[in-house]
Backbone as CSV, one residue per row, in Angstrom:
resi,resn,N_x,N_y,N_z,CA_x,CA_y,CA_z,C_x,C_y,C_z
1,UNK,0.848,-1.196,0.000,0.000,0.000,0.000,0.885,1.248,0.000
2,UNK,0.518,1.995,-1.090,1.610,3.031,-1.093,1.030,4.466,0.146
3,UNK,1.499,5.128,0.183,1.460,6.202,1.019,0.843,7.600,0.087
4,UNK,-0.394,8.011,1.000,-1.608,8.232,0.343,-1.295,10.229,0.489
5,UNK,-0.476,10.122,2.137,-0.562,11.936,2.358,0.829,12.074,2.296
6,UNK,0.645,13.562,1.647,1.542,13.819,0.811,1.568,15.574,0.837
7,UNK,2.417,16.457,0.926,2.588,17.705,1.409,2.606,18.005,2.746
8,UNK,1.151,18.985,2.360,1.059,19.704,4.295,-0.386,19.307,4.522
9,UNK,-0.028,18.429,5.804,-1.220,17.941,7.092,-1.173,18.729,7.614
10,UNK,-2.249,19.346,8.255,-2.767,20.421,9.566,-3.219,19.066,10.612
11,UNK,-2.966,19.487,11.734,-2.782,18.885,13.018,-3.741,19.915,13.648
12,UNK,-5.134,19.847,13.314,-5.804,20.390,13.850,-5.920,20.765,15.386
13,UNK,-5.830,22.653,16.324,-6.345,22.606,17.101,-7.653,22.310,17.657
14,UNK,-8.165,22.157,18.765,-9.475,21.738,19.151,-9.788,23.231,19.800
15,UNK,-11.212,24.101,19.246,-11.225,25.227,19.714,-11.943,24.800,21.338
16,UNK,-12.415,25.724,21.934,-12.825,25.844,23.347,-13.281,27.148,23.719
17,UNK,-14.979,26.908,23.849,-15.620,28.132,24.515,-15.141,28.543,25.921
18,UNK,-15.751,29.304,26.371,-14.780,30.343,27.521,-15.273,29.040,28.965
19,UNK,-15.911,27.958,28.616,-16.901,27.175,29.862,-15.837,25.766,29.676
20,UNK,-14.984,25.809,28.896,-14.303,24.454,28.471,-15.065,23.724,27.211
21,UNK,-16.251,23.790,26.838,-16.778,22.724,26.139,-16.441,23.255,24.467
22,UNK,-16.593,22.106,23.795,-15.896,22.704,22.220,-16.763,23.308,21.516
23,UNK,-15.976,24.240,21.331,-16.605,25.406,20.267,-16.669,24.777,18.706
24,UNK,-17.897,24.123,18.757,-17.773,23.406,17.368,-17.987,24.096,16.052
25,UNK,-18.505,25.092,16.449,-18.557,26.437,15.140,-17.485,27.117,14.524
26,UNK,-16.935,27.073,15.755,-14.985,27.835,15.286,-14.161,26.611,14.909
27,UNK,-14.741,24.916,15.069,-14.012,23.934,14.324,-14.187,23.843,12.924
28,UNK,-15.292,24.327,13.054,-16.399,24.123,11.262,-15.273,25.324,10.563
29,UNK,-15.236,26.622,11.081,-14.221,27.583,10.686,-12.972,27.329,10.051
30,UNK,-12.369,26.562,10.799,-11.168,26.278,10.520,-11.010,25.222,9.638
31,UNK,-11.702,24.349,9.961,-11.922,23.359,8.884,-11.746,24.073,7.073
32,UNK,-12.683,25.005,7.075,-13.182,25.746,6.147,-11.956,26.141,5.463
33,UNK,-11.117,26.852,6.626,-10.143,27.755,6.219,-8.899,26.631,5.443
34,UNK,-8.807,25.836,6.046,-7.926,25.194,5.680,-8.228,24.450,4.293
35,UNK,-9.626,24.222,4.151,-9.657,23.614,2.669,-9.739,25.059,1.621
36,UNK,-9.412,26.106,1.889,-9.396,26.983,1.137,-8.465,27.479,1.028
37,UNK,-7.362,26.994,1.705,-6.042,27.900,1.570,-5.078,26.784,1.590
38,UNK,-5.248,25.863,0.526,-3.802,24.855,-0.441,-3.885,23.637,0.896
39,UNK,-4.351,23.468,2.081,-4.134,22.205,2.698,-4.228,21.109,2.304
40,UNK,-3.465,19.689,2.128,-3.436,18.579,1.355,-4.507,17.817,2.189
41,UNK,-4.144,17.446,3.619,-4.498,16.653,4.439,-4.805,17.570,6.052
42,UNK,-5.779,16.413,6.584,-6.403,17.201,7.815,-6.284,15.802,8.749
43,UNK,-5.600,16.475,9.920,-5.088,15.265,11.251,-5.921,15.762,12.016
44,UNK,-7.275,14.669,12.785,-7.577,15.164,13.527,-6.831,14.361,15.222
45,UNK,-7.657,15.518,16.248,-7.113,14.610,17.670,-5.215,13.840,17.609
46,UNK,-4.595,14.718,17.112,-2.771,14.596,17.360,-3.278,15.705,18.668
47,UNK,-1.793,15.753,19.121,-1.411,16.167,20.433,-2.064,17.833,20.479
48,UNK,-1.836,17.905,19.100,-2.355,19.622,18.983,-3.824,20.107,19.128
49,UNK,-4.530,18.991,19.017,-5.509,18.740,19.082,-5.889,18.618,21.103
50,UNK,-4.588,19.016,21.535,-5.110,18.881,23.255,-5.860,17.366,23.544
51,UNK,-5.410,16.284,22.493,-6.357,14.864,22.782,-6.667,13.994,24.386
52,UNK,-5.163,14.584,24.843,-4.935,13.683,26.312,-6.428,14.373,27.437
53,UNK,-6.764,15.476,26.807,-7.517,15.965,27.657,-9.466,15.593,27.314
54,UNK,-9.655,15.186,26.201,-10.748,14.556,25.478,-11.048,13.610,25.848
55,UNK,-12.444,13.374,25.940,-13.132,11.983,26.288,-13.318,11.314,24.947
56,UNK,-13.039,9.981,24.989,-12.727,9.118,23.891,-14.765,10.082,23.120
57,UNK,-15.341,10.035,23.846,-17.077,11.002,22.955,-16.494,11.870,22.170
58,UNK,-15.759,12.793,22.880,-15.493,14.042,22.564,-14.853,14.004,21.196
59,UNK,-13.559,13.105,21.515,-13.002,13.160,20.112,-13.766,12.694,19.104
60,UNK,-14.710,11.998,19.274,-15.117,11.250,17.899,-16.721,12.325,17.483
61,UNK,-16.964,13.139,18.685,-17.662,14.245,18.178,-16.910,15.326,17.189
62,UNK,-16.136,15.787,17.360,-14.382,16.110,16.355,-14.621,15.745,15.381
63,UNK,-14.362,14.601,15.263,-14.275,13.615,13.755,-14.889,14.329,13.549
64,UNK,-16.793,13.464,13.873,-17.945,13.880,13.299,-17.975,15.281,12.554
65,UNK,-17.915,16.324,13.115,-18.186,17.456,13.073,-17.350,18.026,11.169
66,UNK,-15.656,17.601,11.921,-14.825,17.957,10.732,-14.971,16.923,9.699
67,UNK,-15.716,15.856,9.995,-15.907,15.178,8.240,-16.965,15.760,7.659
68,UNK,-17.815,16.394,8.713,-19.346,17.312,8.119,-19.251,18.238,7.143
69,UNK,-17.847,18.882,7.897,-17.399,20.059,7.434,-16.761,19.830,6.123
70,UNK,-15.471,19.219,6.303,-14.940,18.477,5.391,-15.401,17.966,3.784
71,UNK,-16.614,17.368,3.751,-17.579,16.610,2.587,-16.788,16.176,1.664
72,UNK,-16.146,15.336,2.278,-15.289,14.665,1.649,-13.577,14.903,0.453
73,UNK,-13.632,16.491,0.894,-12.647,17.481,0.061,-11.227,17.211,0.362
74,UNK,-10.837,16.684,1.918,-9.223,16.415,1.690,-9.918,15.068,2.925
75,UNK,-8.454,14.354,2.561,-8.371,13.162,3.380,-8.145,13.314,5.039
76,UNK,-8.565,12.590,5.814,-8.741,12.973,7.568,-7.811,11.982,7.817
77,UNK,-7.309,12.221,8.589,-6.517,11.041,9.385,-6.528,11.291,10.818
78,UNK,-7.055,10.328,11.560,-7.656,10.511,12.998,-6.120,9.725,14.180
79,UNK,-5.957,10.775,15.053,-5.399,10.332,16.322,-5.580,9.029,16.523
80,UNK,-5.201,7.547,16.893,-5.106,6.753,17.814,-4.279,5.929,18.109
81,UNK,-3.812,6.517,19.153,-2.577,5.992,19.972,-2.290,6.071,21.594
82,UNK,-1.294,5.197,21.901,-1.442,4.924,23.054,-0.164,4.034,23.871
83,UNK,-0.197,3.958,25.156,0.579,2.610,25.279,0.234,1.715,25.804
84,UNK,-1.363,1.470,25.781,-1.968,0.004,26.017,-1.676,-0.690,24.838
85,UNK,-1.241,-1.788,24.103,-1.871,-2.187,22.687,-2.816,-2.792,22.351
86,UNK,-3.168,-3.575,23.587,-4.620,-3.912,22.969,-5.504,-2.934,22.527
87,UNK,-6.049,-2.059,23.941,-7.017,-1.419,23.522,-7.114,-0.391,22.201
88,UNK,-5.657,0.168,21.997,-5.398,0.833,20.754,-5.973,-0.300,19.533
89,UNK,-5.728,-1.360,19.579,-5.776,-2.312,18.325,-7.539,-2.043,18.486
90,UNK,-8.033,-2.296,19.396,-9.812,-2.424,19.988,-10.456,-1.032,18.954
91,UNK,-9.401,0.018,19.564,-9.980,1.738,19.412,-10.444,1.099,17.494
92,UNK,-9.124,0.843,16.787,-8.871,1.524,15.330,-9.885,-0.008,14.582
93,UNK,-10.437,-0.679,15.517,-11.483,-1.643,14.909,-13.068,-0.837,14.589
94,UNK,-13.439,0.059,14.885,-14.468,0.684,15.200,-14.631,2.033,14.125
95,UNK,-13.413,2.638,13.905,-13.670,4.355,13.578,-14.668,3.975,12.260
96,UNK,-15.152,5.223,11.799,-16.270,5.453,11.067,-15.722,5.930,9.637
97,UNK,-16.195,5.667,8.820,-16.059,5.477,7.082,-15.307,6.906,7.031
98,UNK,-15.734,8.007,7.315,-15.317,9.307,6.720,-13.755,9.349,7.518
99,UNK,-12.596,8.240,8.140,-11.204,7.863,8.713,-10.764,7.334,7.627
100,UNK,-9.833,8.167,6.739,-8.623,7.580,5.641,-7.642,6.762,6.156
101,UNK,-7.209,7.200,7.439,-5.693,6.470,7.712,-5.630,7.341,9.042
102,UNK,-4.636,6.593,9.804,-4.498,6.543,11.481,-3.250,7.152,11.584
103,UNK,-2.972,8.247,12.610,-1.989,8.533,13.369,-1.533,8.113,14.252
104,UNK,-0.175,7.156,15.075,-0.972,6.481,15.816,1.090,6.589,16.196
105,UNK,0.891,7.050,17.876,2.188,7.376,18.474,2.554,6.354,18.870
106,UNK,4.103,6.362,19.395,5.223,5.452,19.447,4.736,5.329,21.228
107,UNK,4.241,3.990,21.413,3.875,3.878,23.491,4.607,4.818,23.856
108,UNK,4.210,5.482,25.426,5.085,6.579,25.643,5.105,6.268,26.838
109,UNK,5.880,6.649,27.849,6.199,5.927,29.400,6.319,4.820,30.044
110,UNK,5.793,3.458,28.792,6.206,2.298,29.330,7.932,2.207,28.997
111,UNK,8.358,3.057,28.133,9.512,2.928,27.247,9.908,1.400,27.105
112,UNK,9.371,1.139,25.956,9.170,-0.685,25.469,10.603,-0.547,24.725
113,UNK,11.377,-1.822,24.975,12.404,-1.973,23.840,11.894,-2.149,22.373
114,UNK,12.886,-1.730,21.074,12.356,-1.652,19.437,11.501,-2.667,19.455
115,UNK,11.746,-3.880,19.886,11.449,-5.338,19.650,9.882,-4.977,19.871
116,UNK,9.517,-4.669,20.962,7.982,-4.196,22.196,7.151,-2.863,20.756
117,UNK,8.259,-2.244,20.119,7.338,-1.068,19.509,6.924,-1.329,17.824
118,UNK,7.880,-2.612,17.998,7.505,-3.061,16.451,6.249,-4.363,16.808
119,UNK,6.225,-4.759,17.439,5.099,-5.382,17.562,3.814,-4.910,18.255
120,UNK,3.942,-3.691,18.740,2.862,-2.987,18.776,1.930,-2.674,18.026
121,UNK,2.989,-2.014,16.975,2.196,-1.391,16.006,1.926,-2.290,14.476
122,UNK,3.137,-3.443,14.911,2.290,-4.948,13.797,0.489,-5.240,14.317
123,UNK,0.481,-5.444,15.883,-0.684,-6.126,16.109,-1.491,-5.096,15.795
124,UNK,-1.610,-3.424,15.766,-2.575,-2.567,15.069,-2.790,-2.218,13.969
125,UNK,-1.679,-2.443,13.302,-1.958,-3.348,12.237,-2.891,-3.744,11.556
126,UNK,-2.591,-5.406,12.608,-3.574,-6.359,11.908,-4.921,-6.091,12.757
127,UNK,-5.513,-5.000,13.358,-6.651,-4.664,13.401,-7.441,-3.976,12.677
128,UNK,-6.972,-3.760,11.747,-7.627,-2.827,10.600,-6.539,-2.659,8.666
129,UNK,-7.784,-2.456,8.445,-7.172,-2.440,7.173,-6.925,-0.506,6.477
130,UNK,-7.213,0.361,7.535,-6.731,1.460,7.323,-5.445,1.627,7.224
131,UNK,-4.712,2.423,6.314,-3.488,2.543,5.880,-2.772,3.454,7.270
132,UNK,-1.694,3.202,7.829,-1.351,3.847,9.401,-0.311,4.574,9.388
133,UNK,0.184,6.066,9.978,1.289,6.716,9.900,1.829,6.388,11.362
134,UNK,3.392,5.680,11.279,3.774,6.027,12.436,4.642,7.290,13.181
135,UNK,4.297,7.731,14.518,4.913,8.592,14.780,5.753,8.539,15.620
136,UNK,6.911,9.290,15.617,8.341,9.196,16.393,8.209,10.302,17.044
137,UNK,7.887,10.922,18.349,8.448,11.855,18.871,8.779,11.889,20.144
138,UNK,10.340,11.372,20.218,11.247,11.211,21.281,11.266,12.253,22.549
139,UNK,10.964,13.098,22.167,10.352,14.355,22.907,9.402,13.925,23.948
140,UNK,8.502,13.619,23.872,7.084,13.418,23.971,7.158,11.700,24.753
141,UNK,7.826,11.101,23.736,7.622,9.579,24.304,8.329,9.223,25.560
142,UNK,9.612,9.494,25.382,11.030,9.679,25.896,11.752,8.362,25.164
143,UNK,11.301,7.734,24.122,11.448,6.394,23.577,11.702,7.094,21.925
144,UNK,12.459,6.827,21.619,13.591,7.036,20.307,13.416,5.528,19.371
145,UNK,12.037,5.758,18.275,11.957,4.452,17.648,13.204,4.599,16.117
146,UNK,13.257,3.812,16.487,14.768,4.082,15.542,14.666,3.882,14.165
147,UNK,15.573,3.993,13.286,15.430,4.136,12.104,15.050,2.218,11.257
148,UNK,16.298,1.831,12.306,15.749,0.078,11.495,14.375,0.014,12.098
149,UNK,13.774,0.347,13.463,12.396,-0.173,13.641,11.377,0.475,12.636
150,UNK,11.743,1.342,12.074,10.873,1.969,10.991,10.760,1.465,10.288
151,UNK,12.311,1.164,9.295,12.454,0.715,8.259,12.017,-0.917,8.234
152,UNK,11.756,-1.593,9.632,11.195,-3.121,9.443,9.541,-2.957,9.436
153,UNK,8.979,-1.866,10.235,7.900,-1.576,9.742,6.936,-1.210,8.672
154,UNK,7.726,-0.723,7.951,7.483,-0.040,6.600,7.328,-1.186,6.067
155,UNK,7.307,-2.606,5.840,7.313,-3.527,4.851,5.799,-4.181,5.536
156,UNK,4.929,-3.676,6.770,3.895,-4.155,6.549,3.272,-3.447,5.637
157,UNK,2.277,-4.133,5.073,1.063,-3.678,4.140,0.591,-2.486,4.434
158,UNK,-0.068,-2.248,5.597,-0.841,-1.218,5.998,-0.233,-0.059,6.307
159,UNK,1.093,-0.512,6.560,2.001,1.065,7.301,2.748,1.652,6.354
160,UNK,2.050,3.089,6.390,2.347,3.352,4.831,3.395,5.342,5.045
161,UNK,3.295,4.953,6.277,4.483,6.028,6.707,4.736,6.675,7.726
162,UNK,5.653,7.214,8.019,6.161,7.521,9.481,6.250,9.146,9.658
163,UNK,5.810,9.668,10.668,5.869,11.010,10.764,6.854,11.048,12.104
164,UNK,8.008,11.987,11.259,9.290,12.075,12.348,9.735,13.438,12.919
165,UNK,9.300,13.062,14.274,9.636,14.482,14.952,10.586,14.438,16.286
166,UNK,11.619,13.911,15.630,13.511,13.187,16.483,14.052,14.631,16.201
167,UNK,13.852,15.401,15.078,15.009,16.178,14.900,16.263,15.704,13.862
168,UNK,16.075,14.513,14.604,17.746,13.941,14.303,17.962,13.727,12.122
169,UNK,18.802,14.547,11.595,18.573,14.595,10.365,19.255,13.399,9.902
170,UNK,19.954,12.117,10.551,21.140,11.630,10.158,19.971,10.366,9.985
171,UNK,18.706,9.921,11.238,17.787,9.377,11.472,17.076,9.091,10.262
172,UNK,16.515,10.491,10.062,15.564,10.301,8.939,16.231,10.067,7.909
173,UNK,17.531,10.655,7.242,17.583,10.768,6.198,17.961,8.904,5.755
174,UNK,18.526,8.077,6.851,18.660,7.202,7.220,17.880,6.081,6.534
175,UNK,16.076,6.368,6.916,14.960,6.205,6.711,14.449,6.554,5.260
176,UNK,14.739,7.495,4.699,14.404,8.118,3.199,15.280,7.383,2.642
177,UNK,16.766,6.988,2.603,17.869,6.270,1.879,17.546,5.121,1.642
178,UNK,16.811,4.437,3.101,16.995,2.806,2.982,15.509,2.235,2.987
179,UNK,14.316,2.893,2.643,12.605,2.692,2.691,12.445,2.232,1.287
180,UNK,11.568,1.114,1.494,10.672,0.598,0.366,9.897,1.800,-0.183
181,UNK,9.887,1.359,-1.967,9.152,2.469,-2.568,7.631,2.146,-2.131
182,UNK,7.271,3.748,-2.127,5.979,3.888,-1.762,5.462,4.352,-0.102
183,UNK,6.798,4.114,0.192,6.697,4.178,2.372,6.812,5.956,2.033
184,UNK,6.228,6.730,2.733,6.528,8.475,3.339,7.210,8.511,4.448
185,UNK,7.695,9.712,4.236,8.424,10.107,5.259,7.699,11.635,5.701
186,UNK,7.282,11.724,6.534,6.884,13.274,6.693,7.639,13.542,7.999
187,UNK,7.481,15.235,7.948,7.898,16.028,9.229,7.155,16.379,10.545
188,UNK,7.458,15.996,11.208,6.696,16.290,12.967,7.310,18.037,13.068
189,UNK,7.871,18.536,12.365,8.676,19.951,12.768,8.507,21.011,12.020
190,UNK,8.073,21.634,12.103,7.670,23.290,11.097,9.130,23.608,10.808
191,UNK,9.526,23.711,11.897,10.932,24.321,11.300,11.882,24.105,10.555
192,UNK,12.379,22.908,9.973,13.274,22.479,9.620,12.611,21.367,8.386
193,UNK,11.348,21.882,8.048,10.398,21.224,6.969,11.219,21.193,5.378
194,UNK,11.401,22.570,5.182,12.090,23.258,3.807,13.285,22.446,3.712
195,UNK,13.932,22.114,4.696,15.643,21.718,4.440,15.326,19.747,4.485
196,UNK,14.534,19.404,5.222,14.429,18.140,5.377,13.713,17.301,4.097
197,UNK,12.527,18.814,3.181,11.826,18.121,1.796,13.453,17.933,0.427
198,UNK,14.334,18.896,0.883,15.717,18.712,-0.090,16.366,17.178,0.260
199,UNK,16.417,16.588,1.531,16.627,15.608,1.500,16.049,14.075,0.941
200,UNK,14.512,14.639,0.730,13.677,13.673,0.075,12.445,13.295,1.195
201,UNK,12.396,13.937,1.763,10.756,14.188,2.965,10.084,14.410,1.954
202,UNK,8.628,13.783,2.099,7.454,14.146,1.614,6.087,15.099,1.703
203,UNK,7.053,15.447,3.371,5.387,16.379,3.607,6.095,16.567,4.922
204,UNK,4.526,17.163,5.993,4.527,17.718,7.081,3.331,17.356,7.777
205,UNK,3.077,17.173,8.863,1.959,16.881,9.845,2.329,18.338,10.556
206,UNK,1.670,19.869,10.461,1.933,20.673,10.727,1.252,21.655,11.945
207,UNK,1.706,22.438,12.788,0.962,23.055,13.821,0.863,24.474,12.990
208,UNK,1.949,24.891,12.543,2.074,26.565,12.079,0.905,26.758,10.639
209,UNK,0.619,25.967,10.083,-0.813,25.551,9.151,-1.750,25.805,9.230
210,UNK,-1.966,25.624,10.363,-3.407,25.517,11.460,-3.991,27.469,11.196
211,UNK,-2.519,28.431,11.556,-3.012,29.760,11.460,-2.597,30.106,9.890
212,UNK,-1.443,29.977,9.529,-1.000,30.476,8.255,-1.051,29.326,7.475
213,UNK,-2.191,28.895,6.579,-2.280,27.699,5.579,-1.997,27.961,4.540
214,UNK,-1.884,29.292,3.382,-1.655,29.357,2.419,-0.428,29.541,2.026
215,UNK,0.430,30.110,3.324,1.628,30.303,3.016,2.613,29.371,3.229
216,UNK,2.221,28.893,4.236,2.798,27.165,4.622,2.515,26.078,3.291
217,UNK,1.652,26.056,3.277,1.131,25.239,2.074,1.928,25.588,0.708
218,UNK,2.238,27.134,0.523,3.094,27.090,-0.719,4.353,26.921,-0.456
219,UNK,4.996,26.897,0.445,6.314,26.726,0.809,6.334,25.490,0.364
220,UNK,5.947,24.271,0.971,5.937,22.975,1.145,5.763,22.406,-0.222
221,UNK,4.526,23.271,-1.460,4.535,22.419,-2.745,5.707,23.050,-3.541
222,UNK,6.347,24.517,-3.383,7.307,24.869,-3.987,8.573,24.143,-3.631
223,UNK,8.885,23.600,-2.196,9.917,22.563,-2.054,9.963,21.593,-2.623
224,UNK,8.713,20.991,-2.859,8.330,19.469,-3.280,8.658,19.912,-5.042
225,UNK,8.082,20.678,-5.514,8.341,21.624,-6.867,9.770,21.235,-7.202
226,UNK,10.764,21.753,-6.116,11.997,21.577,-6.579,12.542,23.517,-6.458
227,UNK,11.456,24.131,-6.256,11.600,25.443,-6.460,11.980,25.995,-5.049
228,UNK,13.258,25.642,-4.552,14.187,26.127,-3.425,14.236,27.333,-3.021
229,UNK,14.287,28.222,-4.061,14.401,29.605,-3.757,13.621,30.005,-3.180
230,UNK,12.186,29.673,-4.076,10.829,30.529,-3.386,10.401,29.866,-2.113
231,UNK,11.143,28.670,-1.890,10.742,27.912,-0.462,11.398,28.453,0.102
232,UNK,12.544,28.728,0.148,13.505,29.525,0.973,13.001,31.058,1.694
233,UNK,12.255,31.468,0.472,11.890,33.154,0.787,10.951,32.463,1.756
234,UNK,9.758,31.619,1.866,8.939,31.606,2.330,9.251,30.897,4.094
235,UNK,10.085,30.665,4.036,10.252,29.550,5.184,11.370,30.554,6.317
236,UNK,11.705,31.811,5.728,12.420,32.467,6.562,11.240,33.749,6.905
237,UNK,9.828,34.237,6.041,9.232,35.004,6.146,8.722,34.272,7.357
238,UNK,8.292,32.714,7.854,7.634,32.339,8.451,8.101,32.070,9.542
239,UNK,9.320,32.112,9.529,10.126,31.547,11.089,10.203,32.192,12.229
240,UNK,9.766,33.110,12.043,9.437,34.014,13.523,8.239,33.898,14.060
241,UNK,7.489,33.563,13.092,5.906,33.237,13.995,6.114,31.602,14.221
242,UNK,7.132,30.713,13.390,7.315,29.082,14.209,7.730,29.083,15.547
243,UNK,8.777,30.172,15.364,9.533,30.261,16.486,8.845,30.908,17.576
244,UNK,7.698,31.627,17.321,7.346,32.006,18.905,5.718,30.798,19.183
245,UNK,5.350,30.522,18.136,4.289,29.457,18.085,4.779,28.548,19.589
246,UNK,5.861,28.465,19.194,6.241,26.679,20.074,7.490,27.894,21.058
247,UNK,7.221,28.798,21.490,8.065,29.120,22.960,7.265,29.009,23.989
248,UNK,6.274,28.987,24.153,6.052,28.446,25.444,4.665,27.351,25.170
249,UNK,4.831,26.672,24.630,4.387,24.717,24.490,3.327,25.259,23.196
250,UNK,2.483,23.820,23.265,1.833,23.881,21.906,0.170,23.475,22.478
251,UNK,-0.301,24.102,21.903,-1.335,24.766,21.138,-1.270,26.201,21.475
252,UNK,-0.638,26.477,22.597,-0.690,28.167,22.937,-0.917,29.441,22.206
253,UNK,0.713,29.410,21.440,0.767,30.035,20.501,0.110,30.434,19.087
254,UNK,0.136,29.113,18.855,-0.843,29.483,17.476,-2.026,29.305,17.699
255,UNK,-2.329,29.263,18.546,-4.054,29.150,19.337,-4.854,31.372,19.081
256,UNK,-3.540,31.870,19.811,-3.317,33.074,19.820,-3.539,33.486,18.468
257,UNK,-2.871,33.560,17.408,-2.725,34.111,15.842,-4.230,33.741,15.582
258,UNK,-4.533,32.219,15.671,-5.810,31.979,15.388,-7.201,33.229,15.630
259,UNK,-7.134,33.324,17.080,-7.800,34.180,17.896,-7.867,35.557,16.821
260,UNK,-6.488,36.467,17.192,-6.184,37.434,16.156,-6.993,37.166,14.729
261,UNK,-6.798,36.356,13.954,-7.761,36.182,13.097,-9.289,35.750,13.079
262,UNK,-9.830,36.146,13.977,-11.205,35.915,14.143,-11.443,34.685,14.339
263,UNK,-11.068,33.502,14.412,-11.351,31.961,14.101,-11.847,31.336,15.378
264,UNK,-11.150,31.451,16.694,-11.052,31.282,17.389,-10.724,31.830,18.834
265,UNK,-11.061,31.096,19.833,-10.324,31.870,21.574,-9.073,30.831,21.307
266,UNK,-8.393,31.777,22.497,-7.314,31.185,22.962,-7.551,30.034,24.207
267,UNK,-8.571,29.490,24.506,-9.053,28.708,25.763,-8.304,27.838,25.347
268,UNK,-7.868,27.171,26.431,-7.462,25.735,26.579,-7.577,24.625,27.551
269,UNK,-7.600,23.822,27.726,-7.848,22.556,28.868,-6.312,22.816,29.849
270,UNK,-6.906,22.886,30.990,-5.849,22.485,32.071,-5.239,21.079,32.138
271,UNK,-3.899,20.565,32.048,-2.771,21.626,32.379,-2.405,22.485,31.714
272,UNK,-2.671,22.649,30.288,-1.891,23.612,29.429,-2.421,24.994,30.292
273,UNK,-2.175,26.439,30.085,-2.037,27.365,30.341,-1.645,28.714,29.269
274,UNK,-2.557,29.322,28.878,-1.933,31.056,27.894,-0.556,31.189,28.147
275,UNK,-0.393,31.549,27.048,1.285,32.110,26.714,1.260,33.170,27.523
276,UNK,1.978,34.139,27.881,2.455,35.310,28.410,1.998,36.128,27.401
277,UNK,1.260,37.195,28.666,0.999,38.246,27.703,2.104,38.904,26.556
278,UNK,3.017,38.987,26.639,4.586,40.031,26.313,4.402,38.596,25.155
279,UNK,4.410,37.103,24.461,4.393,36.479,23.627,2.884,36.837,23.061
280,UNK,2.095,36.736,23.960,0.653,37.199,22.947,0.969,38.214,22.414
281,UNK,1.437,39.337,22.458,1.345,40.497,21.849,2.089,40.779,20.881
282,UNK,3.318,39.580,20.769,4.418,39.594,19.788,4.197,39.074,18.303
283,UNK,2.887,37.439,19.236,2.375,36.577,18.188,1.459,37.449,17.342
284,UNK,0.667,38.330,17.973,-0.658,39.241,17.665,0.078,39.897,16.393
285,UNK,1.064,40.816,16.696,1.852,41.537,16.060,2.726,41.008,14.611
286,UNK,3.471,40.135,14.516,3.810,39.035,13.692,2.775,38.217,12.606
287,UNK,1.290,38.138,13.564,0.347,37.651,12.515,-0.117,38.865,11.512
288,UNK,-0.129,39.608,12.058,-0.915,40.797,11.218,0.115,41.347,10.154
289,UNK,1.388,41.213,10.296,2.622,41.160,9.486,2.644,40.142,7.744
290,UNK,2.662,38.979,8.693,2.626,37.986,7.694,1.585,37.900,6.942
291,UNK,0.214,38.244,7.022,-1.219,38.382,6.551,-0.985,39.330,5.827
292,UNK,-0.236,40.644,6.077,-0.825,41.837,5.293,-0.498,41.879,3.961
């Protein structure tokens, strides 16, 4: 099964009225925005999505909502992951027709040896016949799935690519050198998207998308293009709003720009917490820059 997403994924935030409960009108919004401004693919319930804080209802009210929205215009790929494996294998037996393909993270705190993470994600696998992206983020997991556990993964049927957010360029490129045709490689990282598609990356599972989609979005097909330069102009116009997006954690920041553009509040589920005012006002400032 070859590998279906391809460019720039938005890693959808989950909006939030001022009471906690989801603002499903400002999801319909964004939804909107994003199929109108060059987005390839739409991730719902990833981390950006605030998922840890969702009731397994909640998220699949999400789905619901953004495949409504959606009508079938770009491909969804839904959150599920975990470090139970059964019940993960249980979850991805169930999802509903308008689910292209699964996001689905590397266990995180059991820290399983390669051996434990390749058979994880064999037995989820063989619970479904949805095509599955795996994700690496060592960050997050504290578990570093390595480049051979990828590369032995990549030869199941269903796993049709890995979204890598290690950083490590020696890793991936590792992974792009030595992958069966047809396996993806995408980016877990806004930042370092432009330099990693020259190596032979295919795309992005993206947070900075979410506020700026058209410009992100042309960066990413002008890289893929081959057209360096104009990716270049675009990926340094954008790096000051990546860079304050993710200074103090994620959804914060670009939760903020969002806001600024009418789309959305900045609410979020506890534990997360608002950026600092002195970053809101920078992000505020920076969006209205890059827009104008």
């Amino acid at each position: 099964m070859n590998n279906p997403f391809v460019g720039t994924g938005v890693a959808l935030v989950t909006p939030f009225n001022d009471d906690l409960s989801i603002d499903f009108s400002a999801l319909k919004r964004l939804v909107r925005y994003q199929i109108e401004n060059g987005t390839n693919f739409l991730v719902v319930q990833g981390t950006t999505g605030e998922s840890p804080t969702l009731s397994q209802s909640e998220k699949l009210a999400v789905l619901e909502v953004v495949a409504e929205e959606n009508n079938g215009e770009l491909p969804i790929v839904f959150g599920v992951g975990g470090n139970d494996t059964r019940a993960i294998g249980e979850a991805v037996k169930s999802l509903p027709d308008s689910v292209d393909g699964i996001l689905s993270v590397s266990p995180y705190y059991n820290k399983p040896l390669q051996a434990g993470i390749i058979e994880h994600f064999k037995h989820i696998a063989s619970c479904t016949d949805l095509p599955i992206i795996l994700y690496n983020v060592p960050g997050r997991t504290s578990s570093n799935m390595t480049a051979a556990t990828t590369l032995e993964l990549s030869n199941v049927e269903n796993i049709v690519a890995v979204k890598e957010a290690s950083g490590d360029f020696a890793q991936i490129m590792e992974i792009v050198y030595a992958r069966p045709k047809g396996f993806g490689v995408l980016s877990g990282d806004d930042a370092i998207i432009m330099p990693l598609i020259s190596i032979g990356v295919d795309g992005v599972i993206s947070v900075v998308a979410n506020a700026l989609p058209r410009k992100f979005a042309s960066m990413i097909k002008s890289a893929l293009d081959g057209d360096f330069a104009y990716a270049k102009d675009l990926h340094y116009d954008l790096m000051p709003s990546t860079t304050m997006y993710f200074a103090e954690g994620n959804p914060g920041g670009v939760k903020v720009s969002l806001e600024e553009q009418g789309l959305m509040k900045t609410t979020m589920r506890l534990p997360l917490v608002p950026v600092s005012s002195e970053l809101e006002s920078a992000i505020r400032k920076e969006t209205k820059r890059v827009l104008a």
